[in-house]
N, C-alpha and C positions, 0 to 999 in steps of 0.2 A: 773362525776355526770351529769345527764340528767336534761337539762330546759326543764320548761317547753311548752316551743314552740315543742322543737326535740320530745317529748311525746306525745303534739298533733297530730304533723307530722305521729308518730308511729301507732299511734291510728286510724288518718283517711287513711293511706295506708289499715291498716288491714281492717276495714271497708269498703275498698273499693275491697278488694280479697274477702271476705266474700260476696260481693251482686255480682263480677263474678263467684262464685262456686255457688250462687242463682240461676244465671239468666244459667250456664250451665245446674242445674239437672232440672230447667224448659223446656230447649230445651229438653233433652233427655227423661223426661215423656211424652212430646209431642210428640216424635218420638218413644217412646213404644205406648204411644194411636193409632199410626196413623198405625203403625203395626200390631195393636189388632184389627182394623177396617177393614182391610185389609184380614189379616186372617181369618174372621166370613164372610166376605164376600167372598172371597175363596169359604167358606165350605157350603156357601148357594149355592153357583151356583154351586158346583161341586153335591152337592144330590137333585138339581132343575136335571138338562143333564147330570148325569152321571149314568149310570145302573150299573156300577161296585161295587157292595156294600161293598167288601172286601177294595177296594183304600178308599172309603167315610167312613169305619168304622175304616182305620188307620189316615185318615186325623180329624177326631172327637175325636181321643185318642191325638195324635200328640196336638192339641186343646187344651183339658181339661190338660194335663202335663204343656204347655207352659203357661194358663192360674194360675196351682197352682204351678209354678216356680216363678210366677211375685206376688202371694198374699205372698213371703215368704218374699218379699224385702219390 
């Protein structure tokens, strides 16, 4: 039978795996943002100095896919 100390104990381990799987999917939205930011700017400069409109109309699809890959999560 479990005291109640050793259920505390249970309690604040879990508590405390629960705020590093927090503090992970914070890093990792922040490292999707910083991706998304990255990309948009890509796509700015590449159809500011790029005359290729075929590469600039795949890198815009490329975009808008990886953009409604991220609204599904």
């Amino acid at each position: 039978m479990d005291t109640p100390e050793r259920a505390e104990a249970v309690f604040q381990r879990s508590i405390s795996e629960a705020l590093g799987y927090i503090e992970l999917a914070q890093h990792c939205h922040k490292r999707a943002l910083d991706a998304t930011a990255m990309r948009k700017a890509a796509l700015r400069a590449l159809q500011r100095f790029s005359d290729n409109d075929e590469l600039i109309d795949a890198m815009y699809d490329a975009d808008m896919r990886a953009d409604m890959e991220a609204d599904n999560y």
